[in-house]
C-alpha positions as CSV (number, residue, x, y, z in Angstrom):
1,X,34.4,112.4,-48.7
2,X,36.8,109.3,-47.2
3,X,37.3,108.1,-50.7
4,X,38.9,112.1,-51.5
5,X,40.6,112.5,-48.2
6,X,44.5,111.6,-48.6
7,X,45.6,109.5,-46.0
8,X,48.5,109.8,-44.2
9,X,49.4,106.4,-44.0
10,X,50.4,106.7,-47.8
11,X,51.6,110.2,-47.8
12,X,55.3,109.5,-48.3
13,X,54.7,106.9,-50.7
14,X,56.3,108.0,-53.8
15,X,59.8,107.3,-51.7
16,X,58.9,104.1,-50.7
17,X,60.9,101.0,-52.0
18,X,58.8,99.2,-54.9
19,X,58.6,96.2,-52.6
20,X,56.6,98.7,-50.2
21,X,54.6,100.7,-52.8
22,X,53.2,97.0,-53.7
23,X,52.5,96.3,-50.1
24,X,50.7,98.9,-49.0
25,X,48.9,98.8,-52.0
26,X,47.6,94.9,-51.7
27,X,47.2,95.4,-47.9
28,X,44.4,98.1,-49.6
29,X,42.7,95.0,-51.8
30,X,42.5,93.4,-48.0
31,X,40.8,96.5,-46.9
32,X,38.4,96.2,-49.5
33,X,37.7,92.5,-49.2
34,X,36.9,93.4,-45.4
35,X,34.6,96.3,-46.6
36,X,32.6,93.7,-48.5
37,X,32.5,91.1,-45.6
38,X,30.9,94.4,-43.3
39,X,28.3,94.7,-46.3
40,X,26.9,90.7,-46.0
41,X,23.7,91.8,-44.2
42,X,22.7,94.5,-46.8
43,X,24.2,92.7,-49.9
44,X,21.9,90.1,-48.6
45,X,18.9,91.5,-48.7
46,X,19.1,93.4,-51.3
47,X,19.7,90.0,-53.6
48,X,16.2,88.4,-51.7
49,X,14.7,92.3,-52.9
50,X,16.3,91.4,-56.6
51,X,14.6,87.9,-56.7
52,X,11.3,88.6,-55.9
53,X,11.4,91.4,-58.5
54,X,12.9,89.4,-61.3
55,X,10.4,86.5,-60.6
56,X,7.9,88.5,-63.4
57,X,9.5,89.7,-66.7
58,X,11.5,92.4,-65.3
59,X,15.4,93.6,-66.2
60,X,18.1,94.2,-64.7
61,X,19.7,97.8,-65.1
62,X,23.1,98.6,-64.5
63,X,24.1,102.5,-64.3
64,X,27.4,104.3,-63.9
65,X,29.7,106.5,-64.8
66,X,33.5,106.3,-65.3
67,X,35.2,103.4,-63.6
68,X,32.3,102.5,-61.5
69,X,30.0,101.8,-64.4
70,X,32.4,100.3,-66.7
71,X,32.6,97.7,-63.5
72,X,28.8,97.6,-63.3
73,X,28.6,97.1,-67.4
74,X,31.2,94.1,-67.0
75,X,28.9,92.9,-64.5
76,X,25.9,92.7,-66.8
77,X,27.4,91.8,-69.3
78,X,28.9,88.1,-67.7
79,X,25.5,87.0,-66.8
80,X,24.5,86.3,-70.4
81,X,27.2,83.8,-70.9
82,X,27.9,82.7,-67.8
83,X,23.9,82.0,-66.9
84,X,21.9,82.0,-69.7
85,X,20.3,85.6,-68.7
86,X,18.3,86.9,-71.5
87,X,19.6,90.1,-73.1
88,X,16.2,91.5,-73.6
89,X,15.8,91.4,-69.9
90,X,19.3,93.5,-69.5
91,X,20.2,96.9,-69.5
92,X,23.6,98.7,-69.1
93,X,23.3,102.3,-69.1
94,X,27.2,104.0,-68.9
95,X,27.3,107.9,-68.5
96,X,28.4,108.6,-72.3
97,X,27.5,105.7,-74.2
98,X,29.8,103.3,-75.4
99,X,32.7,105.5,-75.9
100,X,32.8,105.7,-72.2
101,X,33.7,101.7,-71.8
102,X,37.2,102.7,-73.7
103,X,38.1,106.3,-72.6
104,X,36.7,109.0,-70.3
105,X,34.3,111.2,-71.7
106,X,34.6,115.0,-70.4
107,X,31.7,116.0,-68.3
108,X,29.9,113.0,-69.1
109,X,28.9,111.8,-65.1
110,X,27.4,115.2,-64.7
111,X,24.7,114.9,-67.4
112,X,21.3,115.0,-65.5
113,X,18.9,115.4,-68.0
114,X,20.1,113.2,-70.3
115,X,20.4,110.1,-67.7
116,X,16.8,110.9,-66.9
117,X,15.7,110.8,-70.6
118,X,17.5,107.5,-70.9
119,X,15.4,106.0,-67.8
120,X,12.5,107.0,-69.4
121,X,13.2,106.3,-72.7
122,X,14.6,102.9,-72.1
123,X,11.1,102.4,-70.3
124,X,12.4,101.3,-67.1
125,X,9.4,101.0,-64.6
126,X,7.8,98.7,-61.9
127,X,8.9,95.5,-63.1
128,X,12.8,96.3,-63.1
129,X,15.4,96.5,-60.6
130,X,18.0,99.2,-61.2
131,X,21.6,99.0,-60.0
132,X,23.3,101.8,-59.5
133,X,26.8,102.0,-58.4
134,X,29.0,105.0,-57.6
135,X,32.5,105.2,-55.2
136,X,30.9,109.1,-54.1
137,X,27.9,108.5,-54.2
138,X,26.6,111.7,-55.9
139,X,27.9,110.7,-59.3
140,X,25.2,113.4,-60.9
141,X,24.4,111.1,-63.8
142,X,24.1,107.3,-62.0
143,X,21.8,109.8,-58.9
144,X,19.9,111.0,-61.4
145,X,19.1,107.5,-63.6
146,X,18.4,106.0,-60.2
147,X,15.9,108.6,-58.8
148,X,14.0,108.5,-62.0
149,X,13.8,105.0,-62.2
150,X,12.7,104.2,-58.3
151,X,10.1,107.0,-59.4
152,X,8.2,104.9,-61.9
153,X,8.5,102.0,-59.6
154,X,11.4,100.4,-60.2
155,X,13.5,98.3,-57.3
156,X,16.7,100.5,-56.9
157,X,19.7,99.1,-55.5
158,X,23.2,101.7,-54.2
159,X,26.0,100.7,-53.9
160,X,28.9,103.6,-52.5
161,X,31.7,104.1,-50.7
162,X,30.7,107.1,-48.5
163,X,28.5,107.1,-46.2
164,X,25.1,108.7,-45.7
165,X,25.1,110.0,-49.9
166,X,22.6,110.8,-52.0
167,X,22.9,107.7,-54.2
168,X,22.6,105.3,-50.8
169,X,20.2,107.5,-49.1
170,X,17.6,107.3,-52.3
171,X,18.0,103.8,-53.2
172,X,15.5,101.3,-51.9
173,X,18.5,99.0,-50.6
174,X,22.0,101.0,-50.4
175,X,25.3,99.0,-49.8
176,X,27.5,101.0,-48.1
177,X,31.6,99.7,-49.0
178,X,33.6,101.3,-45.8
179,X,36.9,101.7,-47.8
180,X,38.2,104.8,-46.5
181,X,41.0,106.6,-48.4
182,X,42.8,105.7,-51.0
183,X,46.6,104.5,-51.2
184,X,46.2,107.5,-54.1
185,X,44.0,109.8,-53.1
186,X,41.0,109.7,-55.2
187,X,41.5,106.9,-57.4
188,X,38.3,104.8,-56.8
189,X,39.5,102.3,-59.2
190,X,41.6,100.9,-56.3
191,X,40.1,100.0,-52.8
192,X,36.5,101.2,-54.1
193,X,36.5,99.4,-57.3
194,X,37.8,95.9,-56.0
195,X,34.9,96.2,-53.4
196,X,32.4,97.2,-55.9
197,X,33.4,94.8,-58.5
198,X,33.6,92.1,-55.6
199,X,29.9,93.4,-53.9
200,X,28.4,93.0,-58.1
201,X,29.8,89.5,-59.0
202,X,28.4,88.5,-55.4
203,X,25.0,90.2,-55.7
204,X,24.9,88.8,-59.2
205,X,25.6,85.5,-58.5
206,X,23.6,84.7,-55.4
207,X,20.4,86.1,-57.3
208,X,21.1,83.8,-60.5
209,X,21.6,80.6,-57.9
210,X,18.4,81.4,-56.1
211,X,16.8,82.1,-59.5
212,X,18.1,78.4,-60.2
213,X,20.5,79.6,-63.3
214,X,23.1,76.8,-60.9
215,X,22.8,73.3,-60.1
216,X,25.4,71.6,-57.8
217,X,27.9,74.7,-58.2
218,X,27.8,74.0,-62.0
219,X,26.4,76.6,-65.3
220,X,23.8,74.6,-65.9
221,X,22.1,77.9,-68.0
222,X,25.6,78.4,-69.5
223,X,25.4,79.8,-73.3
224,X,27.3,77.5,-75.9
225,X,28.5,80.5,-77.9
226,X,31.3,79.2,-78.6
227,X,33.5,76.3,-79.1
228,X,34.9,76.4,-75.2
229,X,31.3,76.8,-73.7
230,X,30.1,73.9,-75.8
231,X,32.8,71.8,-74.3
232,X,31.8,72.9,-70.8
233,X,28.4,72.4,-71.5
234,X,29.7,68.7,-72.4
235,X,31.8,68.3,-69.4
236,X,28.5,69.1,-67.1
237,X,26.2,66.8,-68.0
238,X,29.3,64.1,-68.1
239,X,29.8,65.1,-64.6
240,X,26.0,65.5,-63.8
241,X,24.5,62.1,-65.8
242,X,27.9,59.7,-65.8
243,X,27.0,59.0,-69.9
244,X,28.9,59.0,-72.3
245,X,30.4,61.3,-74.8
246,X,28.0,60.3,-78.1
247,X,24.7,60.1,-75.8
248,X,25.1,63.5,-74.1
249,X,26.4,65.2,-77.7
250,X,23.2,63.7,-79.0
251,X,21.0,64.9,-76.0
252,X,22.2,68.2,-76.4
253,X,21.5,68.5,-79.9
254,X,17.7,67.4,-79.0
255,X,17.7,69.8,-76.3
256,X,19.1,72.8,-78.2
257,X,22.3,73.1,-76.5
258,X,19.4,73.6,-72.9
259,X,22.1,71.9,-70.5
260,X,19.1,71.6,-68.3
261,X,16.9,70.3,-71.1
262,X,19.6,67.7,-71.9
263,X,20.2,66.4,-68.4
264,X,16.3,65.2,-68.0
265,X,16.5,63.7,-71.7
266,X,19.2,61.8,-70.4
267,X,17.6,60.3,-67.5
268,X,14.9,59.2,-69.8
269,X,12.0,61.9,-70.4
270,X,10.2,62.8,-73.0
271,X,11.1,66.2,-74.5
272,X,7.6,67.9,-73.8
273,X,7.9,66.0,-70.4
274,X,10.6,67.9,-69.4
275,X,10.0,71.0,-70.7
276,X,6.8,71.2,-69.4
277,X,8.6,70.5,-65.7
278,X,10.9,73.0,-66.5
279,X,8.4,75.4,-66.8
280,X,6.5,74.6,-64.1
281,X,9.2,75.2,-62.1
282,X,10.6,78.6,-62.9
283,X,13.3,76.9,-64.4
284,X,15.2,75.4,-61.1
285,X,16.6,72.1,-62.1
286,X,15.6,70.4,-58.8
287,X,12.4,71.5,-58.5
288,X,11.3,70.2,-62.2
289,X,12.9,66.9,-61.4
290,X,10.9,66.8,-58.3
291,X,8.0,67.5,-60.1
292,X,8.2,64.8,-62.3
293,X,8.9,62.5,-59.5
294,X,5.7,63.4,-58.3
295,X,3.9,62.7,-61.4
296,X,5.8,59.4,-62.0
297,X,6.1,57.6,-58.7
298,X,6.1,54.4,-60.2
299,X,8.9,54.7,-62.3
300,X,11.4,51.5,-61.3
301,X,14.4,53.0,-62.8
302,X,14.9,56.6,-60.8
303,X,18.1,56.3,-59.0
304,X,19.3,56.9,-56.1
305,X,20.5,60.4,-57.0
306,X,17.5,61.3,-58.7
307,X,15.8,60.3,-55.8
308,X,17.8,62.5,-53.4
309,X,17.7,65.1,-55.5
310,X,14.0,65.1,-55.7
311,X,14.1,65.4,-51.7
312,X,16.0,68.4,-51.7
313,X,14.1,69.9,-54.2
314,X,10.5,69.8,-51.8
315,X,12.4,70.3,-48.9
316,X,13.9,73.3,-50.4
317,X,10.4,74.5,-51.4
318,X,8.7,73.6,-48.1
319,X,11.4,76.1,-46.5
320,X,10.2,79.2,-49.1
């Protein structure tokens, strides 16, 4: 495998100058960042695959093992704060447990049977996608979880840095991350992991804007959990509605700390009102505001920006 294979261009490096060690190992980062670029196409299609899934009720399931899924588990894990994705609609299955986020457990990654009793007992099935990530690609474990899971009908997603592997070669869409060999041969947490962890935040994040969890490159589903988030949340409807600090504080407390919620109380709707366009429409910002354009066409005070942002919202739609 390319990711085993030592490479000679690093073979002398434990005489190299520090200077050089660090060199050749960020001209390795660029290597990976170009891996990903090669992957646009598949990362692509795979995030369209992820929507249409994740439209229903359906979860997202991360599995790894080792420094692969401790990057897939930090993956999962930012898109409840960062965009309001519901934790009973994730899953992040690790090849042994918890322990296994902290420390390497011994023989873990080759435990077949029990990441097919974990599939099955988690219940994963037709409505879930599954995204399974491995630098070989054979990772026992994370092959095994995804086999069993595309077997009941889940969406399976790959994502490997050797070509032509089982884990690719089974998955329903399989990102393959060219990175060759490593400045260290065999430590995937270096050129494979960057272009993992890069591929996941970017397959993550496209599939929460086009599941409208973003609204002009802002949280808008972001989580007040704690005292900086609530400030964010304050600082986007400042920036989204112009009002001022006691008005959106007050909106916000109406809305349940819903940033979304709070933005249409703000530009005058009635609670139900906007809730009810919010659910209407799948909870894109745009598209509810369009809505309710649509049912209030006579409304003298819509602004300008409300206006155009009811335009984009249809003509966003008409292109779907």
């Amino acid at each position: 495998m390319e990711t085993e294979r030592p490479s000679p261009r690093y073979a002398k490096i434990d005489v190299w100058e520090p200077g050089e060690i660090l060199e050749g190992m960020i001209e390795g980062q660029f290597a990976a960042v170009a891996a990903v670029r090669a992957a646009r196409p598949a990362i692509e299609r795979a995030g369209l695959a992820i929507v249409r899934r994740l439209s229903g009720r359906g979860r997202l399931v991360y599995v790894g093992a080792g420094t692969s899924g401790r990057l897939a588990v930090q993956d999962g894990a930012e898109l409840m704060p960062t965009f309001g994705w519901p934790q009973d609609r994730l899953l992040l299955l690790i090849a042994g447990g918890k322990d296994a986020l902290l420390q390497s457990v011994e023989g873990a990654e080759d435990q077949v049977a029990h990441a097919t009793e974990l599939a099955r007992r988690h219940g994963v099935g037709a409505a879930d996608v599954v995204i399974a990530v491995a630098a070989s690609g054979t990772t026992p474990f994370t092959v095994a979880c995804l086999r069993e899971a595309k077997q009941a009908g889940a969406l399976t997603i790959g994502v490997a840095n050797n070509r032509g592997t089982p884990l690719l070669q089974d998955a329903d869409h399989s990102i393959f991350l060219d990175t060759g060999p490593e400045p260290i041969a065999g430590s995937t947490r270096m050129k494979a992991g960057t272009a993992q962890r890069i591929t996941l935040i970017l397959l993550s994040s496209l599939v929460m804007i086009l599941l409208g969890r973003v609204y002009e490159g802002l949280m808008v589903d972001v989580q007040a959990s704690n005292k900086k988030l609530v400030r964010r949340s304050e600082k986007i409807l400042s920036r989204l509605s112009g009002r001022s600090s006691e008005e959106i504080v007050e909106a916000l407390g109406r809305a349940g700390g819903s940033v979304k919620l709070a933005f249409l109380l703000l530009q005058g709707y009635g609670r139900g009102e906007a809730e009810n366009a919010l659910e209407r429409a799948g909870g894109h910002l745009r598209r509810a505001m369009a809505l309710i354009a649509d049912l209030r066409p006579d409304v003298p005070d819509l602004s300008e920006r409300r206006r155009a942002d009811a335009a984009d919202a249809k003509e966003g739609a008409a292109h779907e």
